[in-house]
mmCIF file as gemmi writes it, N, C-alpha and C atoms, coordinates in Angstrom:
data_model
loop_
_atom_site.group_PDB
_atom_site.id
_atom_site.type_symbol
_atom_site.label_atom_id
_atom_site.label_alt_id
_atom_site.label_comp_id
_atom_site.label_asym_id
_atom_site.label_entity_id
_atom_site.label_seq_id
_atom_site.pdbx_PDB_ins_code
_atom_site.Cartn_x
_atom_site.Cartn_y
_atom_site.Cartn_z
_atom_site.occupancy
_atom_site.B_iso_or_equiv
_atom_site.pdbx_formal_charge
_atom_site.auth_seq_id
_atom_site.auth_asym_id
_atom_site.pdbx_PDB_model_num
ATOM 1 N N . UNK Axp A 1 ? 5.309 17.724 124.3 1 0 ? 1 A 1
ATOM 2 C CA . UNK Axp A 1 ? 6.528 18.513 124.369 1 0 ? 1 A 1
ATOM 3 C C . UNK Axp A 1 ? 6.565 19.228 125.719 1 0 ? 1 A 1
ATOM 4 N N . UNK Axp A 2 ? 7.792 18.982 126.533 1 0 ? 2 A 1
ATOM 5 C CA . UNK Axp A 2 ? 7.987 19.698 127.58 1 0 ? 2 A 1
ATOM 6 C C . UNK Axp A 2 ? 8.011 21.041 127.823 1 0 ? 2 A 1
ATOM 7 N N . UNK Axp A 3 ? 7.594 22.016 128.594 1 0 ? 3 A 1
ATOM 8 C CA . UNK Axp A 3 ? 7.703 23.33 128.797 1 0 ? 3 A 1
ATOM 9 C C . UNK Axp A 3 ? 9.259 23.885 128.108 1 0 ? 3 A 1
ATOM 10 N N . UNK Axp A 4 ? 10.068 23.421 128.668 1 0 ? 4 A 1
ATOM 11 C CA . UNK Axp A 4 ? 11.077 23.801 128.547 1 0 ? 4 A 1
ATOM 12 C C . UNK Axp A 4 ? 11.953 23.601 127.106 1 0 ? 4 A 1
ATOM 13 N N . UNK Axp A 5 ? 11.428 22.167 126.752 1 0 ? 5 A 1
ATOM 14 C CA . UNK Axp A 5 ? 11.563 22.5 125.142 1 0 ? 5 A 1
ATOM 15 C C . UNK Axp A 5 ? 10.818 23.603 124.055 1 0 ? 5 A 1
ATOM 16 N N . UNK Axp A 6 ? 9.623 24.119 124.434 1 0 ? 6 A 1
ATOM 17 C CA . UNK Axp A 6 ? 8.52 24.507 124.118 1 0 ? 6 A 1
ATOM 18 C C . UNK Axp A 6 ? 9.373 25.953 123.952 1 0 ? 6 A 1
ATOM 19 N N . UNK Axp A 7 ? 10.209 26.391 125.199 1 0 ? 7 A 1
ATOM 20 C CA . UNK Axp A 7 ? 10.57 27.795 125.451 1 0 ? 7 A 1
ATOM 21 C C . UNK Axp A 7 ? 11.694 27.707 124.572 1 0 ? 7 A 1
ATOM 22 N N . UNK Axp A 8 ? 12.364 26.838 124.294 1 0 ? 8 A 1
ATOM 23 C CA . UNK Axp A 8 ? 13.631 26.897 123.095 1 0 ? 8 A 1
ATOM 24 C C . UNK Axp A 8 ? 13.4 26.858 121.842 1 0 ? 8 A 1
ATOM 25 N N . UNK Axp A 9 ? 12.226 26.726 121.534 1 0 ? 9 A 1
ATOM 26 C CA . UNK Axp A 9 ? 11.522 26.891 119.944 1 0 ? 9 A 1
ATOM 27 C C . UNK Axp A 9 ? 11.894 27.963 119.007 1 0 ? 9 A 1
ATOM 28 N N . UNK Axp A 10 ? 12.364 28.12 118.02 1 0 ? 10 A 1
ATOM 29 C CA . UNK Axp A 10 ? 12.204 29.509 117.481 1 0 ? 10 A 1
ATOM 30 C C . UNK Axp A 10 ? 11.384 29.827 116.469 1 0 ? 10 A 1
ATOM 31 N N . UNK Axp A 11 ? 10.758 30.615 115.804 1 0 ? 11 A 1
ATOM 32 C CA . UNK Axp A 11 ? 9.487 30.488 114.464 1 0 ? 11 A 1
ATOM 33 C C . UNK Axp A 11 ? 10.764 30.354 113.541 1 0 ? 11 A 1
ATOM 34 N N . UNK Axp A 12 ? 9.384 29.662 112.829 1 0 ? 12 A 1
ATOM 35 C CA . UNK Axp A 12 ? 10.118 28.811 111.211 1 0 ? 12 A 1
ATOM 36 C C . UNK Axp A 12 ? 10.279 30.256 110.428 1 0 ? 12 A 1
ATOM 37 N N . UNK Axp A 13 ? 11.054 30.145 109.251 1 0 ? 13 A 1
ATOM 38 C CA . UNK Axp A 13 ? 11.314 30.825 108.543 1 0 ? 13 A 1
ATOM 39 C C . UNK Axp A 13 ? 10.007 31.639 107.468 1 0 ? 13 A 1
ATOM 40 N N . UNK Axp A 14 ? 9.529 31.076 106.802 1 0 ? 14 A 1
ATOM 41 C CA . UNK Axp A 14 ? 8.113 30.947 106.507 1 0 ? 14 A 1
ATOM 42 C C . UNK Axp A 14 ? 7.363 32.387 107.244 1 0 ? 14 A 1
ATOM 43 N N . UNK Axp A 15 ? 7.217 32.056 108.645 1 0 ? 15 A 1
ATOM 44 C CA . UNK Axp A 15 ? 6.777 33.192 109.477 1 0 ? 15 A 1
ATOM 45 C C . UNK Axp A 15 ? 7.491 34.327 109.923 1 0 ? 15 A 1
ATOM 46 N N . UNK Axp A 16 ? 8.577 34.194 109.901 1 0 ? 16 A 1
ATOM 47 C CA . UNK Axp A 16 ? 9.25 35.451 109.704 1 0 ? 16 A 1
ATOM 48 C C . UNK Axp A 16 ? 9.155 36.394 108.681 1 0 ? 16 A 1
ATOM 49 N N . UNK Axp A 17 ? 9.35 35.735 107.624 1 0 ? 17 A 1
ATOM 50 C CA . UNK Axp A 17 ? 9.129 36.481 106.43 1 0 ? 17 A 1
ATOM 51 C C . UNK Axp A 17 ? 7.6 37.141 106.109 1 0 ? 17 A 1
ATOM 52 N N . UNK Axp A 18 ? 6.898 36.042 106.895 1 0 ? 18 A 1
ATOM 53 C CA . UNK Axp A 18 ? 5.864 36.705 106.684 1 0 ? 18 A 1
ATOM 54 C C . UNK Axp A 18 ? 5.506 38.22 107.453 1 0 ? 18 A 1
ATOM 55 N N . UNK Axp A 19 ? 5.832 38.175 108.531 1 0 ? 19 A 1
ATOM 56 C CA . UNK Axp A 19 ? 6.006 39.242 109.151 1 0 ? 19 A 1
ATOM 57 C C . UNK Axp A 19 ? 6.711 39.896 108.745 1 0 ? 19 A 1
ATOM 58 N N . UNK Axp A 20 ? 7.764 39.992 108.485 1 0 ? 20 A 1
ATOM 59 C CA . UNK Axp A 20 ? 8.776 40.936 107.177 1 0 ? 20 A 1
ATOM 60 C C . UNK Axp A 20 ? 8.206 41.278 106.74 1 0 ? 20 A 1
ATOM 61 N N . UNK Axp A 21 ? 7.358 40.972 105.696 1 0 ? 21 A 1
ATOM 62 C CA . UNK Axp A 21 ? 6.603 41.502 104.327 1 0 ? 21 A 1
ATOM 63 C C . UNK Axp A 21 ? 5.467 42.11 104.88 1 0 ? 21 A 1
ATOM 64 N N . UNK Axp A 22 ? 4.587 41.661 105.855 1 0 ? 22 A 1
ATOM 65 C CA . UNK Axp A 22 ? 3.303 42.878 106.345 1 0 ? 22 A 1
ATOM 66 C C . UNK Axp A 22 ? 3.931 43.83 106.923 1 0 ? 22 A 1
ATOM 67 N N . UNK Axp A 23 ? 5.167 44.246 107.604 1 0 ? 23 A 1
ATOM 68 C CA . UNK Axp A 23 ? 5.811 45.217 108.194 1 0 ? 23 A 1
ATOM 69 C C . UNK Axp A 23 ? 6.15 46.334 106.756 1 0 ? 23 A 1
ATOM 70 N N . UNK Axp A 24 ? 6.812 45.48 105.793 1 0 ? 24 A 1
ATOM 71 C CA . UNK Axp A 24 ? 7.546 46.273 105.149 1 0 ? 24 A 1
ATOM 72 C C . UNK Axp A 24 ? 6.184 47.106 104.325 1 0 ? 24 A 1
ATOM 73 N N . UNK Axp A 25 ? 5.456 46.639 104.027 1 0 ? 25 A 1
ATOM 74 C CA . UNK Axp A 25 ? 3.984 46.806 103.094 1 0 ? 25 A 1
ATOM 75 C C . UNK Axp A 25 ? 3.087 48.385 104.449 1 0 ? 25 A 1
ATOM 76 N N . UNK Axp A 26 ? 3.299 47.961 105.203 1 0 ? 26 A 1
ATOM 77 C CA . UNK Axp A 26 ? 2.607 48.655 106.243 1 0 ? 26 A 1
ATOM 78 C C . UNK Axp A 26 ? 3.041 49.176 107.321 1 0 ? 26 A 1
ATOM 79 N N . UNK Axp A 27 ? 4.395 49.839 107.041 1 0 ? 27 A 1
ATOM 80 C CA . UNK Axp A 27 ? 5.426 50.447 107.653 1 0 ? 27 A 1
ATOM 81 C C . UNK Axp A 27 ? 4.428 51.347 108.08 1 0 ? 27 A 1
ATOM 82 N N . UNK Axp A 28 ? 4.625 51.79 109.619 1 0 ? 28 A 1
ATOM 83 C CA . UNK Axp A 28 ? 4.517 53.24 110.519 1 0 ? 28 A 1
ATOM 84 C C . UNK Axp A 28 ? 2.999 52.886 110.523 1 0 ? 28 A 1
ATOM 85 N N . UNK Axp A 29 ? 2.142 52.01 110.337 1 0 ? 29 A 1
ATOM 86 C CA . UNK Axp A 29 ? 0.58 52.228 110.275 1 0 ? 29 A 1
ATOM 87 C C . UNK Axp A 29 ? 0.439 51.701 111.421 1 0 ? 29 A 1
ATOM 88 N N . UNK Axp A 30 ? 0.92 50.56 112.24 1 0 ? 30 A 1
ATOM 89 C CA . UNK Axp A 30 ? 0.474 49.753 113.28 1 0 ? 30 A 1
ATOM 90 C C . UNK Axp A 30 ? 1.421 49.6 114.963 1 0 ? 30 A 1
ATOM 91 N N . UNK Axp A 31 ? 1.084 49.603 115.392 1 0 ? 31 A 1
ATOM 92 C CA . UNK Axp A 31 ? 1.836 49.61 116.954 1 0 ? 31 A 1
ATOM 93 C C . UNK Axp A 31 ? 1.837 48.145 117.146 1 0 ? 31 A 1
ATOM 94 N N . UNK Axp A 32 ? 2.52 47.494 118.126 1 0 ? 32 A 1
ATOM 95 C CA . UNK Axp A 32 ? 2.991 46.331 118.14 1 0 ? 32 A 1
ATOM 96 C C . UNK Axp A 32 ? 1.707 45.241 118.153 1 0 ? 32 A 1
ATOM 97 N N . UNK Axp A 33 ? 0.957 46.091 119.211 1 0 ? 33 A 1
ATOM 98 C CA . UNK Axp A 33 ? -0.064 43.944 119.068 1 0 ? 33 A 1
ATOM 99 C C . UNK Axp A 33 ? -1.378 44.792 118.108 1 0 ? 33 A 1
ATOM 100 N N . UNK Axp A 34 ? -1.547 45.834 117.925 1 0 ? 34 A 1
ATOM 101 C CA . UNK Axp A 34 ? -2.651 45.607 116.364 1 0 ? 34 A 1
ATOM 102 C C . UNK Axp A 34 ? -1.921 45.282 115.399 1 0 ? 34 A 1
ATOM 103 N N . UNK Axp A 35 ? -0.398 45.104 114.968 1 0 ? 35 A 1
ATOM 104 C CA . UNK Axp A 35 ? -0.02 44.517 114.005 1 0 ? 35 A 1
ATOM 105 C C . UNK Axp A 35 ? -0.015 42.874 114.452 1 0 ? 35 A 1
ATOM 106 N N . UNK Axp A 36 ? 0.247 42.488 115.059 1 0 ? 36 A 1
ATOM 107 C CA . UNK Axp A 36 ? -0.266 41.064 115.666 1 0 ? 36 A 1
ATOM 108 C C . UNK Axp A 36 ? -1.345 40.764 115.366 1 0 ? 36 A 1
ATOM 109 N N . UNK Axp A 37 ? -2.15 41.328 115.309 1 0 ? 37 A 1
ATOM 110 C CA . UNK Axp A 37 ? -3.907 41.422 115.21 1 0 ? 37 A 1
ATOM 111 C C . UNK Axp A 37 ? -4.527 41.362 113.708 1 0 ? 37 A 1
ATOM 112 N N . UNK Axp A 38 ? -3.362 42.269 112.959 1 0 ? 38 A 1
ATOM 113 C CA . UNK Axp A 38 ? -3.363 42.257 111.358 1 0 ? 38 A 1
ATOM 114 C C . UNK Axp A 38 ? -3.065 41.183 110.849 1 0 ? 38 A 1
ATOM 115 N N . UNK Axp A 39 ? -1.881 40.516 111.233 1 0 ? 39 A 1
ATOM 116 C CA . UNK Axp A 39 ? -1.294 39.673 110.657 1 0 ? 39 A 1
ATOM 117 C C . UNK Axp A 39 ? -1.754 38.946 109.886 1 0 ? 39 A 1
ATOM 118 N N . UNK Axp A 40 ? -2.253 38.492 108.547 1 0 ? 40 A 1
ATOM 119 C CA . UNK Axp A 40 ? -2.64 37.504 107.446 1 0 ? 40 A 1
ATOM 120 C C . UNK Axp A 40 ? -2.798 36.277 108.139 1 0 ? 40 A 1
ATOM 121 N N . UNK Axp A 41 ? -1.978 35.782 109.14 1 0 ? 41 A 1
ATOM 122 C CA . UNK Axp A 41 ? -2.066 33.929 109.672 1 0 ? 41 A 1
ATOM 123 C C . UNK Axp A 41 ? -1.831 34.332 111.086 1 0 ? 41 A 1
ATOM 124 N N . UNK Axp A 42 ? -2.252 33.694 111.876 1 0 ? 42 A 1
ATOM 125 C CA . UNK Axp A 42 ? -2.442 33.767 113.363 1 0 ? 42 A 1
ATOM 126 C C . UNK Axp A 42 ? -1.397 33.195 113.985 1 0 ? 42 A 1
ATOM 127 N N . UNK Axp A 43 ? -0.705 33.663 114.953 1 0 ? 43 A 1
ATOM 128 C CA . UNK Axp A 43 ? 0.46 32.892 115.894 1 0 ? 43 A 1
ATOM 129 C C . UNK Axp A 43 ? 0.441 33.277 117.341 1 0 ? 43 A 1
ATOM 130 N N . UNK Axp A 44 ? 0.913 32.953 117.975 1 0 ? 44 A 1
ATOM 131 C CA . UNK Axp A 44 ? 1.391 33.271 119.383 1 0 ? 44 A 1
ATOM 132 C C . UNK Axp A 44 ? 1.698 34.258 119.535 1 0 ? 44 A 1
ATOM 133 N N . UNK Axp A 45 ? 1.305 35.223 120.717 1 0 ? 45 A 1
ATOM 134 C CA . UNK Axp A 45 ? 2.109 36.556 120.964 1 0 ? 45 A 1
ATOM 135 C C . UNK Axp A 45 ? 2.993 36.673 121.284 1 0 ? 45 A 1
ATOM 136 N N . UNK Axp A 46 ? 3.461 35.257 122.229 1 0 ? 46 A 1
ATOM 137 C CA . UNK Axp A 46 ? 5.255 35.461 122.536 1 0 ? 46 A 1
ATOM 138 C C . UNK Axp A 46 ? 6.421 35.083 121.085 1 0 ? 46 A 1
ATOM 139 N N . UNK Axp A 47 ? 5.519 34.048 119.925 1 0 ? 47 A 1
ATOM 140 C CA . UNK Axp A 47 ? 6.2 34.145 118.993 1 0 ? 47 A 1
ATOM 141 C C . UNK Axp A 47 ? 6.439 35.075 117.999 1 0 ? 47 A 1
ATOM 142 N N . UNK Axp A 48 ? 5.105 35.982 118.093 1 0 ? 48 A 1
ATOM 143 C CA . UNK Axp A 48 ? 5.532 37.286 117.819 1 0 ? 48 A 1
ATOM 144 C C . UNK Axp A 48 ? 6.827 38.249 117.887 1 0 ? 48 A 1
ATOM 145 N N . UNK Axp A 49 ? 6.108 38.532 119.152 1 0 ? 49 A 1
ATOM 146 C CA . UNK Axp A 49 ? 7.013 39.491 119.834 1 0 ? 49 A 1
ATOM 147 C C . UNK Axp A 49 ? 9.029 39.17 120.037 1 0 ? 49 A 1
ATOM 148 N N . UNK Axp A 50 ? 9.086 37.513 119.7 1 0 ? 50 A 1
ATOM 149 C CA . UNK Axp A 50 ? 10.295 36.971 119.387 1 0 ? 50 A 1
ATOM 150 C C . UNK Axp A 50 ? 11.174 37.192 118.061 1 0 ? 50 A 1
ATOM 151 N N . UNK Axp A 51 ? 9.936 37.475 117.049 1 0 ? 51 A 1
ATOM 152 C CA . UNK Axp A 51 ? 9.793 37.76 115.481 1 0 ? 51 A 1
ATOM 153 C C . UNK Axp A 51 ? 10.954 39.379 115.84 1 0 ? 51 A 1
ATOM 154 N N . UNK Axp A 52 ? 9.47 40.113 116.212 1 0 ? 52 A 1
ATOM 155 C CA . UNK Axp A 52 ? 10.25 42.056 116.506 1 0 ? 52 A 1
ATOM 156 C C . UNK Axp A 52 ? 11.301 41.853 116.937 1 0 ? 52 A 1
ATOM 157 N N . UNK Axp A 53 ? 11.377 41.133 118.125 1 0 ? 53 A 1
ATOM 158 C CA . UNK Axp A 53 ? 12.91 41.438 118.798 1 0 ? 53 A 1
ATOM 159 C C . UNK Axp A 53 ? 14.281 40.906 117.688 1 0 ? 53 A 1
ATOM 160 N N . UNK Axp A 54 ? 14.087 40.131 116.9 1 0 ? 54 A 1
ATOM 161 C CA . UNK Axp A 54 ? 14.669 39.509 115.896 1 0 ? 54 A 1
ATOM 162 C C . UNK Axp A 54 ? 15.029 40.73 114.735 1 0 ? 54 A 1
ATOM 163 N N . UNK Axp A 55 ? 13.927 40.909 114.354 1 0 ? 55 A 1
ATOM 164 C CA . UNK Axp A 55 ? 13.967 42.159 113.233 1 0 ? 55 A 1
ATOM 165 C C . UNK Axp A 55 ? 14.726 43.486 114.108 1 0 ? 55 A 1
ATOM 166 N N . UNK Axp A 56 ? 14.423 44.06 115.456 1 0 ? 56 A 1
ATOM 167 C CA . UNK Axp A 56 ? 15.059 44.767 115.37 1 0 ? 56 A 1
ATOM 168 C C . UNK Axp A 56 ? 16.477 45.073 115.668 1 0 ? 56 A 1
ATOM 169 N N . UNK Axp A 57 ? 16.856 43.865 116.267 1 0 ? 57 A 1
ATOM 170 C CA . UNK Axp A 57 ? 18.026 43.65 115.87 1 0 ? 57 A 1
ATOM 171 C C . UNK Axp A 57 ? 19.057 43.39 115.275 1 0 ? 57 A 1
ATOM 172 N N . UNK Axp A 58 ? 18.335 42.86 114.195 1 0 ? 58 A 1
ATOM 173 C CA . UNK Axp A 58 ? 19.123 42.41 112.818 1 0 ? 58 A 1
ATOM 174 C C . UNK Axp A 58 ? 18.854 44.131 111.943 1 0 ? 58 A 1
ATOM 175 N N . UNK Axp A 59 ? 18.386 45.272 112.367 1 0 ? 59 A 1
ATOM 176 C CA . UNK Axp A 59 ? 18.266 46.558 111.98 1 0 ? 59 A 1
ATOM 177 C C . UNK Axp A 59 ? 17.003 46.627 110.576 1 0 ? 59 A 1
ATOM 178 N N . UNK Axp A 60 ? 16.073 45.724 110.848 1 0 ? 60 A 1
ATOM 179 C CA . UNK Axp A 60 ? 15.318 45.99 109.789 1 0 ? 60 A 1
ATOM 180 C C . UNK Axp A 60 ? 14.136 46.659 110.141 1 0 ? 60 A 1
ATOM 181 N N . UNK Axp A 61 ? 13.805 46.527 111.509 1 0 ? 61 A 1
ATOM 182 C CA . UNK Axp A 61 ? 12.409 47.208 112.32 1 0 ? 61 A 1
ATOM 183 C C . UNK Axp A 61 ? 12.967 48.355 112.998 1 0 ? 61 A 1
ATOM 184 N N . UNK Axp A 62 ? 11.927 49.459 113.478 1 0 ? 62 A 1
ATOM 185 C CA . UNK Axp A 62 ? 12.225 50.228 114.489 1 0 ? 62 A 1
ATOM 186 C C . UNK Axp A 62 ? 11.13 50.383 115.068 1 0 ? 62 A 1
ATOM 187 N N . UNK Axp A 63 ? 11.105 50.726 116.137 1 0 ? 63 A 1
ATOM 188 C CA . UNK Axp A 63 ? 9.867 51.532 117.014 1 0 ? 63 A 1
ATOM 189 C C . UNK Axp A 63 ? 10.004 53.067 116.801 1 0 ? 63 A 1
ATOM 190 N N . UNK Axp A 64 ? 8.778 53.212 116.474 1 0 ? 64 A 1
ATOM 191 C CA . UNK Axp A 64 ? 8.857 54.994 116.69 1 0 ? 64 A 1
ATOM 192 C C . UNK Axp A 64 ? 8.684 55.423 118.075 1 0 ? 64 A 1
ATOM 193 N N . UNK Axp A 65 ? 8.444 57.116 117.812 1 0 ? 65 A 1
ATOM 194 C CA . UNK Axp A 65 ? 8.3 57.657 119.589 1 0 ? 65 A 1
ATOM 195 C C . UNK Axp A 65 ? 6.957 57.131 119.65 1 0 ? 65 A 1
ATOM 196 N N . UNK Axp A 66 ? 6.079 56.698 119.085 1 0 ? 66 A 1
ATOM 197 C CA . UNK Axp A 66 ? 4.537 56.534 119.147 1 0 ? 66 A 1
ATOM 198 C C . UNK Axp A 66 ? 4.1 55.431 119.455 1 0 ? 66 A 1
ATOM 199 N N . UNK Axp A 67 ? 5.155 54.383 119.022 1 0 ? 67 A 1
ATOM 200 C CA . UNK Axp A 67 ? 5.08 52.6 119.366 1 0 ? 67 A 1
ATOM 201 C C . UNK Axp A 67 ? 4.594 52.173 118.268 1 0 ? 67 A 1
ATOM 202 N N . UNK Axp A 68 ? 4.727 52.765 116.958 1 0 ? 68 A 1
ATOM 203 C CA . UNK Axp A 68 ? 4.422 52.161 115.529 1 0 ? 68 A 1
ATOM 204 C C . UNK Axp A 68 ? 6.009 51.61 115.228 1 0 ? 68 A 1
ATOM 205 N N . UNK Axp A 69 ? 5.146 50.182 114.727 1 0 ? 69 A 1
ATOM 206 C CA . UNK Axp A 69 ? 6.439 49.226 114.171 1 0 ? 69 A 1
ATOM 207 C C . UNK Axp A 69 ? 6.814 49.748 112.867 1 0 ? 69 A 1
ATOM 208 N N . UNK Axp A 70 ? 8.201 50.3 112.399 1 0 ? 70 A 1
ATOM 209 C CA . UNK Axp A 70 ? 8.636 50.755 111.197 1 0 ? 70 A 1
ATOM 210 C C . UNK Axp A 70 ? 9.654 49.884 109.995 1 0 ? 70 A 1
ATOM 211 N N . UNK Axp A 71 ? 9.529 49.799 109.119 1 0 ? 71 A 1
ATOM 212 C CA . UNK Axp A 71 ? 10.549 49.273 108.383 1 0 ? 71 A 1
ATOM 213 C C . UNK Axp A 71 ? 11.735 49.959 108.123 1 0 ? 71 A 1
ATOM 214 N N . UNK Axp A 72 ? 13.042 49.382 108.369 1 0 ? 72 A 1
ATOM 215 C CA . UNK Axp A 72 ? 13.845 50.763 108.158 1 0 ? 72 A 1
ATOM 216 C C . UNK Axp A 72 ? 15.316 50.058 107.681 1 0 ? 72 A 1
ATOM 217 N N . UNK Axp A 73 ? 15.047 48.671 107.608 1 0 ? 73 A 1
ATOM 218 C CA . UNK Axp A 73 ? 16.153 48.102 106.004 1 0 ? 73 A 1
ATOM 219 C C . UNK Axp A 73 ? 16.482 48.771 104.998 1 0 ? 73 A 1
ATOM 220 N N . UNK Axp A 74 ? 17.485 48.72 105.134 1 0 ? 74 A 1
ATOM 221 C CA . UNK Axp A 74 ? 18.097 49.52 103.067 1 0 ? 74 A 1
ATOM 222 C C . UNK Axp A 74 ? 18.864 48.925 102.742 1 0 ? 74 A 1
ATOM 223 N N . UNK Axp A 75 ? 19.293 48.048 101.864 1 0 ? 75 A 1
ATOM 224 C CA . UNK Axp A 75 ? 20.162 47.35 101.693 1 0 ? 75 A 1
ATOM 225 C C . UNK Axp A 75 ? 20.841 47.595 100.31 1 0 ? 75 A 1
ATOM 226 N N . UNK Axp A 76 ? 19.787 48.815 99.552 1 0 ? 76 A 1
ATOM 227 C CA . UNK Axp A 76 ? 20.749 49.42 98.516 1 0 ? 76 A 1
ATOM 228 C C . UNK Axp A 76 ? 21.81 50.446 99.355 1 0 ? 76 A 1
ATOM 229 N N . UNK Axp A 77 ? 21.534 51.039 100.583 1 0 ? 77 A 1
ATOM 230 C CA . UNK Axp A 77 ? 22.607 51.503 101.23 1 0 ? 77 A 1
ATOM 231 C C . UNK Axp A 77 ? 23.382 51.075 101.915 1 0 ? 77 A 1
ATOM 232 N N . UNK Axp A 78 ? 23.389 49.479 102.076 1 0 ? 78 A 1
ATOM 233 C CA . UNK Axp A 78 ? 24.041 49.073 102.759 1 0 ? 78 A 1
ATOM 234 C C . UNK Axp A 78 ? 25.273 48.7 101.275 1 0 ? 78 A 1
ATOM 235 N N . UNK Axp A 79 ? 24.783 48.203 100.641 1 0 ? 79 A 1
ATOM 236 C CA . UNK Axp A 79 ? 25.749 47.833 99.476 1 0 ? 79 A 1
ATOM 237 C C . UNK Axp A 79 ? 26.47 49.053 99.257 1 0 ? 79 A 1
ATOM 238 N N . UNK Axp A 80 ? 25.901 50.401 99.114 1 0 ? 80 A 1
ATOM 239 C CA . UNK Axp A 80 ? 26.773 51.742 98.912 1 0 ? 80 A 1
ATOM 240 C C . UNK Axp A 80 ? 28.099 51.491 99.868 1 0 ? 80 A 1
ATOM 241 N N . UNK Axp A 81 ? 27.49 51.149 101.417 1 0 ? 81 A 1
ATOM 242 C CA . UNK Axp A 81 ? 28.33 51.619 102.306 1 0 ? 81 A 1
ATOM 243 C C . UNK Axp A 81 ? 29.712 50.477 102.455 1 0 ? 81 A 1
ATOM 244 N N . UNK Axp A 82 ? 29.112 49.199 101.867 1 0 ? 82 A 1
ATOM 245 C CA . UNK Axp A 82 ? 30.141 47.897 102.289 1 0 ? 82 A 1
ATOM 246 C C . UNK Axp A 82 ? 31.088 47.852 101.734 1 0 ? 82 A 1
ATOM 247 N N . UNK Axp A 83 ? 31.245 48.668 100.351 1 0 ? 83 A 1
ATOM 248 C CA . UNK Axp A 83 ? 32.15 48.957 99.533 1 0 ? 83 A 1
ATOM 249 C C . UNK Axp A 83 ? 33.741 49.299 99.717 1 0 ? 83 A 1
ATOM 250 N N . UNK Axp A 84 ? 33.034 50.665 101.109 1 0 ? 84 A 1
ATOM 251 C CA . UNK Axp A 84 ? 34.203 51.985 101.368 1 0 ? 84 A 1
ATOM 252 C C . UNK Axp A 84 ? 35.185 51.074 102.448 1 0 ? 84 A 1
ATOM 253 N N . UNK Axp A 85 ? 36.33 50.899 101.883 1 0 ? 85 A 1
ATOM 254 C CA . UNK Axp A 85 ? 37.39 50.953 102.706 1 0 ? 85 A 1
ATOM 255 C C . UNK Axp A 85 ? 37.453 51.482 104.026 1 0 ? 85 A 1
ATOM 256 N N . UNK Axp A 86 ? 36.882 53.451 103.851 1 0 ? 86 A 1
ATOM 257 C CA . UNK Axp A 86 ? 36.932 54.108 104.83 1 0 ? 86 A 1
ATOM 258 C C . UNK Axp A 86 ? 36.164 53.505 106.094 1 0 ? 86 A 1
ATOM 259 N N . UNK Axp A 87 ? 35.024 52.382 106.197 1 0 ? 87 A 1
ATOM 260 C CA . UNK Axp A 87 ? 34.285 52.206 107.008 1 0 ? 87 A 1
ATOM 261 C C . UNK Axp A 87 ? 34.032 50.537 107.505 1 0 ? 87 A 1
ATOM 262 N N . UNK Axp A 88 ? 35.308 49.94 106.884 1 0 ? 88 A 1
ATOM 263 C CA . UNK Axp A 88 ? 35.505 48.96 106.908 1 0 ? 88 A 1
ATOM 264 C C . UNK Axp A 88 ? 35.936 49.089 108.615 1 0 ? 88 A 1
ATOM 265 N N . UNK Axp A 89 ? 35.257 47.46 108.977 1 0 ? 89 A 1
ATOM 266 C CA . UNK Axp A 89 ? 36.052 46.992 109.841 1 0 ? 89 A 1
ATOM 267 C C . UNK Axp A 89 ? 36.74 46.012 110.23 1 0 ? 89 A 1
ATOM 268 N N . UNK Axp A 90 ? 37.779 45.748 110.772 1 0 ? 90 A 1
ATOM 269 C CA . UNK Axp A 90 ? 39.288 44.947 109.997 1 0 ? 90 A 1
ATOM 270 C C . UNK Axp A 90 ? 39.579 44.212 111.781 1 0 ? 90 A 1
């Protein structure tokens, strides 16, 4: 596989989730590469770090002021909020 295909790769689903679930389990305990380091199955650090940037944009991760990776999904509040008319956007 060529470099350049190599760089268009994205992690399988499988590994995302997996990272999902040690984040969500171990919210605020770990900073970015000792949670890399934790991780249950071993991967790449750039596929990592592709993982975070993923999560925190989709609003399920945060960084604290400290550089601990946080869980910060709610999706029973998101259902509260999807409801309101008032906050709809049209």
């Amino acid at each position: 596989m060529s470099a350049a295909a190599q760089a268009t790769r994205s992690p399988q689903l499988d590994t995302i989730r997996m990272v999902e679930d040690f984040v969500r389990e171990h919210s605020g305990e770990y900073k970015r590469k000792a949670l890399w380091k934790a991780l249950p199955r071993g991967m790449m650090y750039q596929t990592f770090r592709q993982i975070i940037e993923y999560l925190q944009e989709s609003a399920k991760v945060g960084i604290d002021a400290e550089g601990k990776v946080c869980w910060v999904h709610n999706p029973a509040l998101y259902r509260e909020y999807i409801g309101r008319d008032d906050l709809r956007i049209a």
